[in-house]
C-alpha positions as CSV (number, residue, x, y, z in Angstrom):
1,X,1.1,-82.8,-91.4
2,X,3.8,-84.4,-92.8
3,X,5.0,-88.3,-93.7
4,X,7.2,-89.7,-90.9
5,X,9.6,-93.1,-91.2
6,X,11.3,-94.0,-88.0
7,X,13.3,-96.9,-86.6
8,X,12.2,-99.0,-84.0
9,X,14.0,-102.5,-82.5
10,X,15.0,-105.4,-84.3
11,X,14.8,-103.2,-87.4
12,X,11.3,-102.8,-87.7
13,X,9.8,-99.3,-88.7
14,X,7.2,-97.2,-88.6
15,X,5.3,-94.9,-91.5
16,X,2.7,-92.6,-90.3
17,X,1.5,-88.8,-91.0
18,X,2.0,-86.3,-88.4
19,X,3.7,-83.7,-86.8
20,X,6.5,-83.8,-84.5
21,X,5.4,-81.6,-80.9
22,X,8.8,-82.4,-79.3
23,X,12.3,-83.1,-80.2
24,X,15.0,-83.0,-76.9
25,X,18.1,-84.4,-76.6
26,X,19.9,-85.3,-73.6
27,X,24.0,-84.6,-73.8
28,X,27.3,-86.2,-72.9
29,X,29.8,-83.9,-71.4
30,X,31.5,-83.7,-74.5
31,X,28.3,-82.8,-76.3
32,X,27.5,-85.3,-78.4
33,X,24.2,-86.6,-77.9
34,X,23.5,-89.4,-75.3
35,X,19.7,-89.7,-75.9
36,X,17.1,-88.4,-78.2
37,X,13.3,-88.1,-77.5
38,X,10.3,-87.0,-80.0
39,X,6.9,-87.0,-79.8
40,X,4.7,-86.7,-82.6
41,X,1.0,-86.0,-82.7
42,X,-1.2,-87.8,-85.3
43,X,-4.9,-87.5,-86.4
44,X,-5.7,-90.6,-84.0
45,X,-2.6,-91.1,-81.8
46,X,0.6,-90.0,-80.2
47,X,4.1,-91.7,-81.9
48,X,6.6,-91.7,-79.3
49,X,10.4,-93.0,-80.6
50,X,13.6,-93.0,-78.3
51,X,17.0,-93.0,-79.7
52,X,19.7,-94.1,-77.7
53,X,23.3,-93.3,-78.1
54,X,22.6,-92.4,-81.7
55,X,25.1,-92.1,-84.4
56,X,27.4,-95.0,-82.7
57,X,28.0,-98.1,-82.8
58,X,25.8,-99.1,-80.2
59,X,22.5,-96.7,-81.4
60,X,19.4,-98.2,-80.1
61,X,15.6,-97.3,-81.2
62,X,12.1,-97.9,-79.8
63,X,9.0,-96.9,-80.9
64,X,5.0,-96.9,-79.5
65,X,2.2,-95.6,-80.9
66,X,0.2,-94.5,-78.1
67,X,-3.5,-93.4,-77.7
68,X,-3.0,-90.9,-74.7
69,X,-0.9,-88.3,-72.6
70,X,-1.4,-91.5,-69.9
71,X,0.8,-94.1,-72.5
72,X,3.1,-91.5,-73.6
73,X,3.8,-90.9,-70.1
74,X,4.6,-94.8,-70.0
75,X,6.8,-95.0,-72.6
76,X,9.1,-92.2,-72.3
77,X,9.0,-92.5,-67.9
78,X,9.8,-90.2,-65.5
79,X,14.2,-89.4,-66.3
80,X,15.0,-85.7,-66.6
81,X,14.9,-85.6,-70.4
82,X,11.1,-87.1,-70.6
83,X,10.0,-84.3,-68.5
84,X,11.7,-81.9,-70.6
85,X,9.5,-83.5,-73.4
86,X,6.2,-83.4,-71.5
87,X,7.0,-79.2,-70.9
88,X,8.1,-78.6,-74.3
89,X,5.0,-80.6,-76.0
90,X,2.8,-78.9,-73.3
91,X,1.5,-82.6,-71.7
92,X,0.1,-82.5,-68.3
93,X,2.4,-85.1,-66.4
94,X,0.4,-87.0,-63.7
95,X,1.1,-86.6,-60.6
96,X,2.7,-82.9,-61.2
97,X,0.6,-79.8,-61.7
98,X,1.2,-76.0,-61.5
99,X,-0.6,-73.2,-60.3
């Protein structure tokens, strides 16, 4: 596991220990990067952080520690790039299954 730091809103941040599951990105058609998702997994916890529209001007972060697939779920919602997550980490999304 290894020592995370990540941005959240209003310039608050986070330090934790962990490992990251899941890193996507979602594109623009002139591929730069519209939105990033990671998940990390922790001892205790999920960290979940969003980066919107990073690298410009208008780059937004959030952040939730979370305590289940159920609240990750929550935080990250149901948009194409979320459910890329949930496949790439390997979550079981509710509502969804496969045979």
């Amino acid at each position: 596991m290894k020592t995370h730091h990540i941005k959240g809103r209003a310039g608050r941040t986070l330090e934790f220990t962990g490992d990251c599951v899941a890193n996507v990105d979602a594109l623009n058609h002139d591929d730069s990067v519209r939105c990033t998702m990671r998940l990390y997994i922790t001892s205790t916890d999920y960290v979940c952080h969003r980066i919107d529209r990073p690298e410009t001007i208008d780059e937004r972060f959030s952040f939730e520690r979370c305590e289940n697939t159920l609240t990750v779920y929550q935080f990250f919602g149901t948009e194409p790039l979320a459910n890329y997550l949930y496949g790439i980490a390997g979550l079981a999304v509710p509502g969804l299954r496969h045979h």
